[in-house]
C-alpha positions as CSV (number, residue, x, y, z in Angstrom):
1,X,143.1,82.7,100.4
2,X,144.4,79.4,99.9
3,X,146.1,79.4,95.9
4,X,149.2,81.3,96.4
5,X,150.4,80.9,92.9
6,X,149.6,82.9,90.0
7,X,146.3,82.0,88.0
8,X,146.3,81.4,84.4
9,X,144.9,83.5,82.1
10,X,142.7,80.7,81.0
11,X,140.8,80.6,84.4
12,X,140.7,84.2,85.0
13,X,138.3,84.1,81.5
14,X,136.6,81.1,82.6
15,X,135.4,82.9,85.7
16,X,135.1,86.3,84.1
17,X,132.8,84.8,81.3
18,X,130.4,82.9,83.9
19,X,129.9,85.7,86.0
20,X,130.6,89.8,85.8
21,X,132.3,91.4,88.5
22,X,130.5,94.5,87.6
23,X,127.0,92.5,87.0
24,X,125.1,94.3,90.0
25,X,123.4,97.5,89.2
26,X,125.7,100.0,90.4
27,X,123.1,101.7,92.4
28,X,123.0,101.3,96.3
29,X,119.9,100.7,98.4
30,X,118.9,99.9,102.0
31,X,120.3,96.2,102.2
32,X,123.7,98.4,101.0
33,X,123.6,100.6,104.3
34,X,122.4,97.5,106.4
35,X,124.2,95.0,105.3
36,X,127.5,93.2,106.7
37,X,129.6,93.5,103.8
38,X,130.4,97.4,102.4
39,X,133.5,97.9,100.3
40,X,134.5,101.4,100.2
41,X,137.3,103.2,98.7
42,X,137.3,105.5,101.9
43,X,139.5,108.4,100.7
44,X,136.7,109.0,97.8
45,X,134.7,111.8,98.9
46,X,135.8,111.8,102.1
47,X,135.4,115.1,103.0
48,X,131.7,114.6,103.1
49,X,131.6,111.9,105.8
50,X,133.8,113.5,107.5
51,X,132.0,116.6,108.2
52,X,128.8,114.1,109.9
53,X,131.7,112.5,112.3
54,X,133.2,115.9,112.9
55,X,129.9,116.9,113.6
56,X,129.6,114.0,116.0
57,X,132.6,114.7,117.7
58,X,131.6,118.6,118.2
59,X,128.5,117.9,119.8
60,X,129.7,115.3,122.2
61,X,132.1,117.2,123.4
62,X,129.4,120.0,124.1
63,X,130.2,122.5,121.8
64,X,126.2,122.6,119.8
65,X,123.8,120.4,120.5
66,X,122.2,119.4,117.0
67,X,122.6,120.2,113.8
68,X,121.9,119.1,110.0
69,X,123.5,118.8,106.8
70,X,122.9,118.4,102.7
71,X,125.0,116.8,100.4
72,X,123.8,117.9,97.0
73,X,125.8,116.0,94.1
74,X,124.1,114.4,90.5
75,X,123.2,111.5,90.3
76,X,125.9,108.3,90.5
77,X,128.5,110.5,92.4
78,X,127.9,108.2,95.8
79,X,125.4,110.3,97.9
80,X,123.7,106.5,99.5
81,X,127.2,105.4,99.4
82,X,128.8,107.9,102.3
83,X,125.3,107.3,104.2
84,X,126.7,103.7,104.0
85,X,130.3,104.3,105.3
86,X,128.8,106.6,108.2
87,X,126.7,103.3,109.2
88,X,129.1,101.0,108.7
89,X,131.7,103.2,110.5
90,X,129.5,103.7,113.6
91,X,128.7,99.9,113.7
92,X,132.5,99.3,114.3
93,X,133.9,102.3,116.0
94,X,130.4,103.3,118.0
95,X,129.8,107.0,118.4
96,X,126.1,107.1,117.9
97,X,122.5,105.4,116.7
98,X,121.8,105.6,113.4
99,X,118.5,106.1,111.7
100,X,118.1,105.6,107.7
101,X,115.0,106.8,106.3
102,X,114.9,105.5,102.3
103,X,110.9,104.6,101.8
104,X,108.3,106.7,103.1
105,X,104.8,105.2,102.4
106,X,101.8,107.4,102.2
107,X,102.9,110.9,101.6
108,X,100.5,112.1,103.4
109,X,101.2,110.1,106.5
110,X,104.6,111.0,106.8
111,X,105.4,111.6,110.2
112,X,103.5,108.2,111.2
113,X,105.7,106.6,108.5
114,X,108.9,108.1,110.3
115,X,107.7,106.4,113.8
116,X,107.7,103.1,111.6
117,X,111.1,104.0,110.3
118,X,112.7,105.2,113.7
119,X,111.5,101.9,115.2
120,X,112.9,99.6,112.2
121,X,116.3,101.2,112.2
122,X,116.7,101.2,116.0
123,X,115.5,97.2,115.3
124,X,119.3,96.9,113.4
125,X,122.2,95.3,115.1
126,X,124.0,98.4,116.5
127,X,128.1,98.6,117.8
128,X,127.5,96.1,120.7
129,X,126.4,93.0,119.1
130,X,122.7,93.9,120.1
131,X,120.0,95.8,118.3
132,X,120.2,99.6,118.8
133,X,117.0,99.3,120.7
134,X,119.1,96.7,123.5
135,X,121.4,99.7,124.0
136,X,119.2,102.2,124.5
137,X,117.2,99.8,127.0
138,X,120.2,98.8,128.7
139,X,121.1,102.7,129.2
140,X,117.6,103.3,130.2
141,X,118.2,100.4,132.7
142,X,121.6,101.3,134.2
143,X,120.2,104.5,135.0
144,X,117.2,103.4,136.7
145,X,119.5,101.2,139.0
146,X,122.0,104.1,139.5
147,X,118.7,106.0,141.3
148,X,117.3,102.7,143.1
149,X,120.2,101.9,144.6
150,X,123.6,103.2,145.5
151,X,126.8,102.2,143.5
152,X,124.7,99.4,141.4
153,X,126.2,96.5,139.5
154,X,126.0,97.7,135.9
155,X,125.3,96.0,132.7
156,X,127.0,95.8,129.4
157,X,124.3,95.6,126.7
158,X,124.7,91.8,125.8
159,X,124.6,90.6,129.7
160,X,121.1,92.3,130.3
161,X,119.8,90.6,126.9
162,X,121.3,87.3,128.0
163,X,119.6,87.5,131.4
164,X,116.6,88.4,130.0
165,X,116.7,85.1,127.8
166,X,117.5,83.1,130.7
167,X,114.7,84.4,133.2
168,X,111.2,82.7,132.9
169,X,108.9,84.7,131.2
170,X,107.0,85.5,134.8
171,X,110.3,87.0,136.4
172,X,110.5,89.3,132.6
173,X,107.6,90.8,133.3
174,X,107.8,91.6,136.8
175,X,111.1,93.2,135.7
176,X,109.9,94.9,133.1
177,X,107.3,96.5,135.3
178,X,109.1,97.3,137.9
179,X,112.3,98.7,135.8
180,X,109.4,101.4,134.2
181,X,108.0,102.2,137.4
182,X,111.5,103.4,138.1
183,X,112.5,104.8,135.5
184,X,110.6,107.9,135.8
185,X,113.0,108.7,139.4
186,X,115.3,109.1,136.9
187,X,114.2,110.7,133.9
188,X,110.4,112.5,133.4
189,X,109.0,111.3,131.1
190,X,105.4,112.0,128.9
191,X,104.7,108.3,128.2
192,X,105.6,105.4,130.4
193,X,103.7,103.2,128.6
194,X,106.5,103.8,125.9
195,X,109.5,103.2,128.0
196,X,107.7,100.2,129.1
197,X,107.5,98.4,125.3
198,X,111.3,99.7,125.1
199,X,112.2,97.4,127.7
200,X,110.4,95.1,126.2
201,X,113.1,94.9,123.3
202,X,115.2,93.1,125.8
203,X,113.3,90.2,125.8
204,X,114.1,88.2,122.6
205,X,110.3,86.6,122.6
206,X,109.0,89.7,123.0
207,X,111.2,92.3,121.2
208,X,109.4,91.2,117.5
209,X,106.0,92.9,119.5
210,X,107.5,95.7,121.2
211,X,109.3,97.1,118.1
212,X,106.0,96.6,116.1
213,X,104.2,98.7,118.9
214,X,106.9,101.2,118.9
215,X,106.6,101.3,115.2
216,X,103.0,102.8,115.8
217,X,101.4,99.5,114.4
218,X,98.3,97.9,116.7
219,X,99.3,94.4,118.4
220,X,96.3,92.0,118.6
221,X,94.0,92.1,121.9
222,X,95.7,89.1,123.6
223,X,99.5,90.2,122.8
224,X,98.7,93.9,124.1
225,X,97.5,92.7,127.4
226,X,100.1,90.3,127.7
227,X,102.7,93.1,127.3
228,X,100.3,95.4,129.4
229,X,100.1,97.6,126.9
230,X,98.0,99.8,124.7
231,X,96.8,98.2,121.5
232,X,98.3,101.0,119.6
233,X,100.4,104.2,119.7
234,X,100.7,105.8,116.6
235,X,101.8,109.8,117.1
236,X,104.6,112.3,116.5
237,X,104.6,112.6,120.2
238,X,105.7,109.2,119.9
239,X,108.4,109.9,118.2
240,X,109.5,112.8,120.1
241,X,109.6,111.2,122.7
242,X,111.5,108.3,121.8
243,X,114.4,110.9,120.4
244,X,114.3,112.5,124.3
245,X,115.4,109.6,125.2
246,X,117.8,108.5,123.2
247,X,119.4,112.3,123.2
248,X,120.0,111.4,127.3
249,X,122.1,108.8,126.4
250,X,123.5,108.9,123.0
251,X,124.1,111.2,119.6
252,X,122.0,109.8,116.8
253,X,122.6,110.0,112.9
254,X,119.4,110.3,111.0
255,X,120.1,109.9,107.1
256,X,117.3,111.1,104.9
257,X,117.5,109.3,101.3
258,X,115.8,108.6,98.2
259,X,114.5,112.1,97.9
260,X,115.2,112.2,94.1
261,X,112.1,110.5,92.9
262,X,110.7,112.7,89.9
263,X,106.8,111.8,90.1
264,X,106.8,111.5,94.0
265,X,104.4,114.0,94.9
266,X,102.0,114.4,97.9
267,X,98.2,114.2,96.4
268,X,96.5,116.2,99.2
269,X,99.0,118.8,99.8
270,X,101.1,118.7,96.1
271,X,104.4,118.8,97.7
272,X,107.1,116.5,96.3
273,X,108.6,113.9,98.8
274,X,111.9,116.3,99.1
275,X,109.5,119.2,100.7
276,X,107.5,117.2,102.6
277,X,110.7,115.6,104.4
278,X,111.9,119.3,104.8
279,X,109.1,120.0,107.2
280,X,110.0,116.7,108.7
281,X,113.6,117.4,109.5
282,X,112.7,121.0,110.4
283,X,110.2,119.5,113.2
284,X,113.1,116.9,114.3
285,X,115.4,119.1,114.8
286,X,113.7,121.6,117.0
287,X,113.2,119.1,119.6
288,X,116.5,116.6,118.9
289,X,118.4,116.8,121.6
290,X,121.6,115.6,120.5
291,X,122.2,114.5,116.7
292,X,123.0,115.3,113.5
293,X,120.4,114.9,110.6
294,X,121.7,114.4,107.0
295,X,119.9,114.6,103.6
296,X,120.8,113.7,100.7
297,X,119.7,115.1,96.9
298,X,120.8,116.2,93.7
299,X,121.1,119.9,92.9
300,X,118.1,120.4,90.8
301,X,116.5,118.9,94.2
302,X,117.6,121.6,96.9
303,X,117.4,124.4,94.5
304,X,114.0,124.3,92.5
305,X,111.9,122.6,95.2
306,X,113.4,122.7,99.0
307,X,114.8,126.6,98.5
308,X,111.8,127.4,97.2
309,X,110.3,126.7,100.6
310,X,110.6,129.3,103.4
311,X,113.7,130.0,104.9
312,X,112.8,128.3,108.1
313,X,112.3,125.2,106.6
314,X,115.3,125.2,104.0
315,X,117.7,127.0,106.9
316,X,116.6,124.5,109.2
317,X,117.6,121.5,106.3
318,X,121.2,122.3,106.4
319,X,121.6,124.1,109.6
320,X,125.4,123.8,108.5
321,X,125.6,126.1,105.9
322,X,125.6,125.4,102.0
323,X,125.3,122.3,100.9
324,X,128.0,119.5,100.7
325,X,129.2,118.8,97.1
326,X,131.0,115.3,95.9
327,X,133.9,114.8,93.5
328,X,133.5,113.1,90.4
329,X,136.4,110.4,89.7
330,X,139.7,111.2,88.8
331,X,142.2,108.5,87.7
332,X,143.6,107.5,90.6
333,X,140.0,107.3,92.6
334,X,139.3,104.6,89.3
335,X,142.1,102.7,89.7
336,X,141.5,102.3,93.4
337,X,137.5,101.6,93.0
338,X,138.3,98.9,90.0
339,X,141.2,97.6,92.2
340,X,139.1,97.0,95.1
341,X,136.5,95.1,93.3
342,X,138.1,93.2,91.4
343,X,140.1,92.1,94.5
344,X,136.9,90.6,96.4
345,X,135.9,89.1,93.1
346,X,138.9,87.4,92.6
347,X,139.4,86.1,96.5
348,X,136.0,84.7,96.4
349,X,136.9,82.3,93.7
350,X,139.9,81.6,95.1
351,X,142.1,83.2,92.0
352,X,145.2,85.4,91.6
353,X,145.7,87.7,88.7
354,X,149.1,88.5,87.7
355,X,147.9,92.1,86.9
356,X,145.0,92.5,90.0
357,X,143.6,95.1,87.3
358,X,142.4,91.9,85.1
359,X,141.3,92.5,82.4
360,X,141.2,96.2,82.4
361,X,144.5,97.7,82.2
362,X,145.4,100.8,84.9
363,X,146.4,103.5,81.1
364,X,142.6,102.4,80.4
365,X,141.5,103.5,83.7
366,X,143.1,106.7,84.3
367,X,142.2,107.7,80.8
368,X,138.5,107.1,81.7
369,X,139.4,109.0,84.9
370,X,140.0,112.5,82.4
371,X,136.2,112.3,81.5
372,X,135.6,112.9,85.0
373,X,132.6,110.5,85.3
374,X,130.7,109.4,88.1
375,X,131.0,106.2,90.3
376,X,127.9,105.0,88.2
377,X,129.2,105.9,85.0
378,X,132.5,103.9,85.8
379,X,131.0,100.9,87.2
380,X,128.7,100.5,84.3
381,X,131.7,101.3,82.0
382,X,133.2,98.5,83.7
383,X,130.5,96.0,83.3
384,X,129.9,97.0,79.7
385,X,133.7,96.2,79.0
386,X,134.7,93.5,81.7
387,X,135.0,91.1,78.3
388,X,138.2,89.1,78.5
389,X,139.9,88.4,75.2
390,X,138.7,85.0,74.1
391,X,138.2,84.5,70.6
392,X,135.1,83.3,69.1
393,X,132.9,83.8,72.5
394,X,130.5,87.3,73.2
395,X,129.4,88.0,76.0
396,X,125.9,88.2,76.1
397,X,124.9,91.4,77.9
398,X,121.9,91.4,80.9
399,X,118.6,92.8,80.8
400,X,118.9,96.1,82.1
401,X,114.9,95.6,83.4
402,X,115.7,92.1,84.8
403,X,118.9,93.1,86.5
404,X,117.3,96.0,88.3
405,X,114.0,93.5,89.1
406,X,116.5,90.7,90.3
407,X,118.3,93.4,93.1
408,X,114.8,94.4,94.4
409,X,113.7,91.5,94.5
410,X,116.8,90.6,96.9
411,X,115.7,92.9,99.3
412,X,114.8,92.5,102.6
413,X,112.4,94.8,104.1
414,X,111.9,95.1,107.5
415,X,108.1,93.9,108.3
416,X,107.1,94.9,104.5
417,X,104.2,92.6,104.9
418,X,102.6,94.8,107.4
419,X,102.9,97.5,105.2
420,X,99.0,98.4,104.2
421,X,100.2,101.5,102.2
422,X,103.4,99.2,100.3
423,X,101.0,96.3,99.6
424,X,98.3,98.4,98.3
425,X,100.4,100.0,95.9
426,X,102.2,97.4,94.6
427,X,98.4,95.2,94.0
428,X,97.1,98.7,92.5
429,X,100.2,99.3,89.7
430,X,100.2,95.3,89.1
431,X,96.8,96.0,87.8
432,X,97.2,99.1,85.7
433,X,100.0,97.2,83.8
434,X,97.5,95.5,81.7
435,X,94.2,97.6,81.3
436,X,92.2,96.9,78.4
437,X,93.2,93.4,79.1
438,X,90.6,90.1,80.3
439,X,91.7,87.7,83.1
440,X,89.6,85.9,84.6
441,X,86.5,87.0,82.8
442,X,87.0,90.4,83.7
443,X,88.0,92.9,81.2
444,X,90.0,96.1,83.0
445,X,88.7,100.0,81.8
446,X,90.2,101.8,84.6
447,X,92.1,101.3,88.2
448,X,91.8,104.3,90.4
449,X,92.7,104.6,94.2
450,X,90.5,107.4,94.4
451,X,87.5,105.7,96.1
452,X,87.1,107.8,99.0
453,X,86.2,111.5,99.4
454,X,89.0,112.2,101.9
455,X,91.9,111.5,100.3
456,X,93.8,110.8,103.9
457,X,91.5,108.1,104.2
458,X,93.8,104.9,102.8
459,X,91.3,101.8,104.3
460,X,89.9,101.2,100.7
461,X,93.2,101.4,98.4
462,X,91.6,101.1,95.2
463,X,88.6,100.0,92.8
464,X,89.2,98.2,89.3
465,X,86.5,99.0,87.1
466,X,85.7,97.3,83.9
467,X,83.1,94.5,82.5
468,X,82.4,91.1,83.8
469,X,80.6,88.6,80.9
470,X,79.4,91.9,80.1
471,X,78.0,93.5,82.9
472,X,79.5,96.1,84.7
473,X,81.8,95.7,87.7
474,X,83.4,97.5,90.5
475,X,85.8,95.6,92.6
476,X,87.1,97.3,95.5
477,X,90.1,96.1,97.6
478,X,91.6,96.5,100.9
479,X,94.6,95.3,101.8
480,X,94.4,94.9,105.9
481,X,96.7,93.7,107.7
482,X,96.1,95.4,110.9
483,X,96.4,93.1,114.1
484,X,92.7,93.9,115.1
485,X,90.6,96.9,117.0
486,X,89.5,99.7,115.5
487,X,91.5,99.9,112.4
488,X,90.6,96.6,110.9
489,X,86.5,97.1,111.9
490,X,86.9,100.8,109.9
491,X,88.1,99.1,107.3
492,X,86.2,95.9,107.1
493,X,82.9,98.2,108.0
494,X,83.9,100.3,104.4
495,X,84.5,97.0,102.4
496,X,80.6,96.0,103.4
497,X,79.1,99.3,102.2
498,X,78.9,98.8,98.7
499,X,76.6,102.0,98.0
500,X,78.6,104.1,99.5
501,X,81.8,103.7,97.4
502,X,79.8,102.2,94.7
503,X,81.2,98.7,94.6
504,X,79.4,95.4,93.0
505,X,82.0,93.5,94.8
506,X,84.4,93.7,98.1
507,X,87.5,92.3,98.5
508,X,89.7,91.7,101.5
509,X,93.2,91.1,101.0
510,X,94.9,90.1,104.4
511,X,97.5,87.2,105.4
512,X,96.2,83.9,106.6
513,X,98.1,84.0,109.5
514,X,96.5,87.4,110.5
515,X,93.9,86.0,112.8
516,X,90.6,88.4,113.6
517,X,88.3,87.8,116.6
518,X,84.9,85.6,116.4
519,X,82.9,89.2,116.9
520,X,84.8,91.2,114.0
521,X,84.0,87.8,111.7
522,X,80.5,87.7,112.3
523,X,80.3,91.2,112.2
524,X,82.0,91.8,108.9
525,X,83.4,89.0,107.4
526,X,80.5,86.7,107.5
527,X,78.4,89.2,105.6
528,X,81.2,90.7,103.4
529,X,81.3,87.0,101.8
530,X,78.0,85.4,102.3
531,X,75.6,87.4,101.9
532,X,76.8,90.2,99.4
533,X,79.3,88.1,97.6
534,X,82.6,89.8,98.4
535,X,85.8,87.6,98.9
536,X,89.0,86.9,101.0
537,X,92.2,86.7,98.9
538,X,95.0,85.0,100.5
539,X,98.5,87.6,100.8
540,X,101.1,85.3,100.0
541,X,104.8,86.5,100.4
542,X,106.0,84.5,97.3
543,X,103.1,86.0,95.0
544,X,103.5,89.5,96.2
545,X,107.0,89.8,96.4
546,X,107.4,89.8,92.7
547,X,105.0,92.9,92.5
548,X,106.8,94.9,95.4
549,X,110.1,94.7,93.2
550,X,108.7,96.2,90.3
551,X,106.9,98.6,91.2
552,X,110.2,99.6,92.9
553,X,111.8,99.7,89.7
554,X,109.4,101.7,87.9
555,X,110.0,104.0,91.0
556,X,113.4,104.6,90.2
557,X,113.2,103.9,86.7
558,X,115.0,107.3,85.8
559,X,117.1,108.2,88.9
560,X,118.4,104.9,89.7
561,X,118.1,102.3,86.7
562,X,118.1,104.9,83.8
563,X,115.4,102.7,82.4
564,X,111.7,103.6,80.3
565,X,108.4,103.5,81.3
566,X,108.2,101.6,78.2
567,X,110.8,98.5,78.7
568,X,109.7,97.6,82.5
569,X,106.0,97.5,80.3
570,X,107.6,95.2,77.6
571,X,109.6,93.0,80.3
572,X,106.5,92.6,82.1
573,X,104.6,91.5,79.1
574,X,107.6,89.2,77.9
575,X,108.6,87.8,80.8
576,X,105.9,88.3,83.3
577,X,104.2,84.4,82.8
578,X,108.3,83.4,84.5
579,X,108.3,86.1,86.9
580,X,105.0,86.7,88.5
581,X,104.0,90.1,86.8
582,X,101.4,91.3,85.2
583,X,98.3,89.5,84.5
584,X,99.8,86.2,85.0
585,X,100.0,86.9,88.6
586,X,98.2,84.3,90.8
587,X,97.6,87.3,93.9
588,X,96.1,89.4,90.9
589,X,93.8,86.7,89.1
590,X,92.7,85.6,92.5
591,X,91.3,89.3,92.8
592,X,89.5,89.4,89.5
593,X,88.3,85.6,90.1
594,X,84.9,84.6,90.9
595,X,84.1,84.7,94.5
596,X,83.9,81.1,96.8
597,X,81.3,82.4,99.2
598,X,83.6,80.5,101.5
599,X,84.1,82.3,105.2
600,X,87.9,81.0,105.6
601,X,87.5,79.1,109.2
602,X,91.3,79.1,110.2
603,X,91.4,82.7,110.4
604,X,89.4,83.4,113.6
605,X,90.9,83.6,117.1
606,X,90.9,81.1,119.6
607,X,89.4,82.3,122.9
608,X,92.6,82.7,124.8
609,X,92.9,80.5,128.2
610,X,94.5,82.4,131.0
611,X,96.9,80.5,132.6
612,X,100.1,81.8,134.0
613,X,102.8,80.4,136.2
614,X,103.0,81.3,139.6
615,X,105.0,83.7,140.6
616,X,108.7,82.1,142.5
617,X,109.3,84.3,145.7
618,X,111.9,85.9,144.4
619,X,109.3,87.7,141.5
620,X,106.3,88.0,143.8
621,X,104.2,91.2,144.2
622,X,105.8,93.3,146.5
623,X,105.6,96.6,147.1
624,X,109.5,97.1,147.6
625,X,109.8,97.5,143.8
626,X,113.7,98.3,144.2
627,X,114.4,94.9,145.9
628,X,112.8,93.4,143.0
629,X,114.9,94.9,140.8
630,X,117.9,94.3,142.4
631,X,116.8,90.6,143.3
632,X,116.8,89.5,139.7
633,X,119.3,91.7,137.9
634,X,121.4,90.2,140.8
635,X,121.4,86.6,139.5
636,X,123.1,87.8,136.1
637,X,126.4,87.2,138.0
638,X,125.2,83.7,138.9
């Protein structure tokens, strides 16, 4: 801080009345638990974080192997808070991976979503200045040369992914190969071909790929041979696999969150999202090695839906014993949390309150603290009166709906737009917010996702049914954004069969820069189009961004934003023309519009040449794999 002095009243009020301290919705969310900044009162609810570390602590020094724990507290008290400290904590101090599981996808699907969520949380910066996956590879690696050869040079995390970035891309590969035809001397393994794509992450060109693979998504023809590796490997076994090895070398914190969702239920099997991650977590932890899993929910959560399950799900949930509960606030917690706020509000702007309670006063706050209220309820308290005492000016209060739309639409998903399931869904309740409405000629009865007989079966997402000039119509979409193979043919080969699924028109929602072979565009795209006038909509980030944020807060309208069904509907229709919602969409006009009959040309695959440097003598074939090895890990010292 630069202004020593003592601000004056005047410009405290001036700042105060341009921007509210308390302004962000007071829930927390993933860019919360992965973010750089965290402030945290860390005496408040301590007790609860502290039994993960201890936890931690218990099972490195070999006294259990795994276990798992529930914090069950109402809503506001700080449950995605002390998943944030434990992150934030382990970032600095180390002690373990960490793993946040806060949007599932399909249901249905949900132990393929958890191999996409593993992968994206091991893709976060871990203690060493690397991703989590860099440390796990470089474990992987230092044990491989501990087998190869005799009292090896060993490598700190962020000198392996520095020589990786300096080696040509030749000398990578040949070390890549050869460092996963070791590895099995030192660990057996089910799968080389996933240790391989994990030392893959090493390579900063190539980690993007590799964590895709690992995610379970399919890499396109040329990139999978490149890597030499399988288009696709989407399992559980996967994932099993991938927590064997990261249970030889480290303890791992899996958080399971948003689990609260009222309406989030399973439509094949009818379990609600907090059962079917029970079974999860009960699967997970019968073959963790070394970890702790945590969930988090409210009481009504754990009682009425995961205790009704049977005891070896539920017991294997909080392996621990009974669920954690938090503390509401008491005055002093208040004074502490408003304190610290206020504090990074004011150093920001460079200002110094005589009283660094400004404008609240500390009798206010420890009177609020007797109501024993949640963190929510005192943050919005705050917000609501966070009015400094200027005559003759009101504050003029936010939308509650455009507030909670503004902080999803901050956020930052990992690899959201490869998300078929997240797309989908977002395109499908963009469209049932104005049935009964026309757009582009097209007047909307009924949006329904159920267009296939098996309900696993998530290639066509949805049909919109309605009238066209008239005449009836039947538009289905598919949102594809698979690299290529089989995925993208089964559902490009569904889009074309219009008796089937009863469809008067197909429609193919897929990126631009999501190239497809000459083959699958004659085969399917070419007659989708041309000859049976279906249509290619453009995915654009900026046009479906809007649409992924609220849907997100109709989501959580009641656990998170305390909001109606009915105002998201009227800030749609009032302000949807402003922010992309609605009908006034361009993605969703585009949809309804009349079809081009244009094949989009720049979408088709160049013929790749083959043309590869030759191989120095120092990464030439040889048969001595651990001279290899050894050869170029060597030159890290050079």
């Amino acid at each position: 801080m630069t202004n020593s002095s003592v601000s004056s009243t005047e410009d405290l009020n001036t700042a105060l009345l341009s921007q509210n301290p308390f302004a962000k919705p007071s829930n927390l969310n993933a860019t919360d638990v992965w973010g750089k900044s965290f402030s945290d009162v860390e005496t408040l609810n301590a007790h609860a974080s502290n039994a993960v570390f201890q936890a931690l602590e218990q099972i490195s020094a070999g006294q259990y192997s795994t276990t798992s724990i529930v914090i069950s507290a109402q809503n506001g008290t700080g449950k995605t808070h002390i998943i944030s400290r434990i992150r934030h904590r382990l970032q600095v101090q180390g002690g373990g991976l960490f793993v946040y599981a806060g949007k599932y996808g399909d249901l249905s699907q949900i132990r393929q979503g958890f191999q996409r969520i593993l992968a994206e949380s091991l893709g976060k910066v871990g203690s060493q200045g690397v991703t989590q996956w860099q440390e796990l590879a470089t474990e992987m690696t230092n044990h491989a040369l501990k087998v190869v050869k005799p009292n090896p040079k060993l490598f700190s995390p962020k000198q392996l992914v520095e020589r990786f970035k300096t080696s040509k891309p030749p000398q990578v590969k040949k070390l890549v190969k050869d460092l996963t035809k070791a590895f099995p001397k030192a660990k057996d393994i089910n799968d080389p071909d996933i240790v391989k794509a994990i030392f893959w992450t090493l390579s900063d060109e190539e980690s993007l790929y590799a964590i895709k693979w690992l995610e379970g998504q399919e890499l396109a023809y040329n990139k999978s041979i490149e890597l030499e590796l399988p288009s696709q490997r989407q399992s559980f076994d996967a994932v099993l696999q991938i927590l064997d090895l990261i249970s030889e070398y480290k303890e791992l914190v899996i958080c399971f969150d948003e689990l609260d969702t009222p309406d989030a239920y399973d439509a094949v099997s009818g379990l609600h999202i907090s059962q079917i991650v029970a079974g999860l977590i009960k699967d997970m932890l019968q073959n963790l090695s070394r970890g702790v899993i945590l969930s988090v929910m409210m009481p009504n959560q754990w009682r009425d839906k995961v205790k009704q399950l049977p005891g070896g799900v539920y017991n294997k949930v909080s392996a621990q014993g009974n669920p954690i509960d938090l503390n509401y606030m008491d005055g002093e917690s208040i004074v502490e949390l408003v304190t610290l706020s206020l504090r990074n509000y004011y150093e920001v702007r460079n200002l110094v309150p005589s009283d660094p309670l400004y404008p609240f006063t500390e009798s206010q706050l420890r009177n609020l603290g007797k109501e024993k209220p949640t963190i929510r309820e005192v943050l919005d308290w705050c917000k609501k009166n966070c009015n400094p005492p200027i005559i003759g000016q009101v504050v003029k209060e936010d939308d509650p709906v455009e507030t909670a739309f503004t902080k999803e639409l901050e956020q930052e998903p990992e690899n959201y737009l490869d998300d078929n399931f997240q797309l989908a869904d977002a395109l499908l309740f963009g469209f049932q917010t104005f049935i009964g409405q026309t757009v582009e000629r097209v007047t909307i009865e009924e949006v329904t996702d159920k267009v296939c007989k098996n309900k696993t079966d998530k290639h066509l997402n949805f049909k919109i049914i309605g009238k066209e000039n008239g005449q009836p119509v039947k538009i289905g979409v598919a949102v594809l954004q698979y690299a290529g193979g089989v995925s993208l043919s089964t559902g490009l080969g569904k889009l074309n069969d219009y008796k089937k699924f009863d469809l008067t028109r197909g429609c193919l929602v897929r990126s631009r820069s999501k190239k497809m072979t000459k083959p699958m565009e004659s085969k399917y795209l070419e007659p989708l189009i041309r000859e049976q006038g279906g249509e290619f909509v453009e995915l654009k980030e900026n046009e479906i961004k809007p649409l992924i944020a609220i849907r997100a807060v109709y989501q959580k309208r009641e656990v998170d934003y305390k909001l109606s069904e009915a105002e998201i509907i009227k800030f749609i229709t009032e302000k949807g023309a402003e922010k992309m919602l609605g009908s006034t969409n361009p993605l969703l006009k585009e949809i309804l519009s009349d079809p081009s009959y244009e094949v989009p040309t720049d979408m088709i695959e160049e013929e790749p040449i083959v043309s590869e440097e030759p191989m120095t003598s120092d990464v030439a074939e040889s048969d001595n794999m651990e001279e290899g090895i050894n050869t170029l890990l060597s030159k890290i010292n050079a």
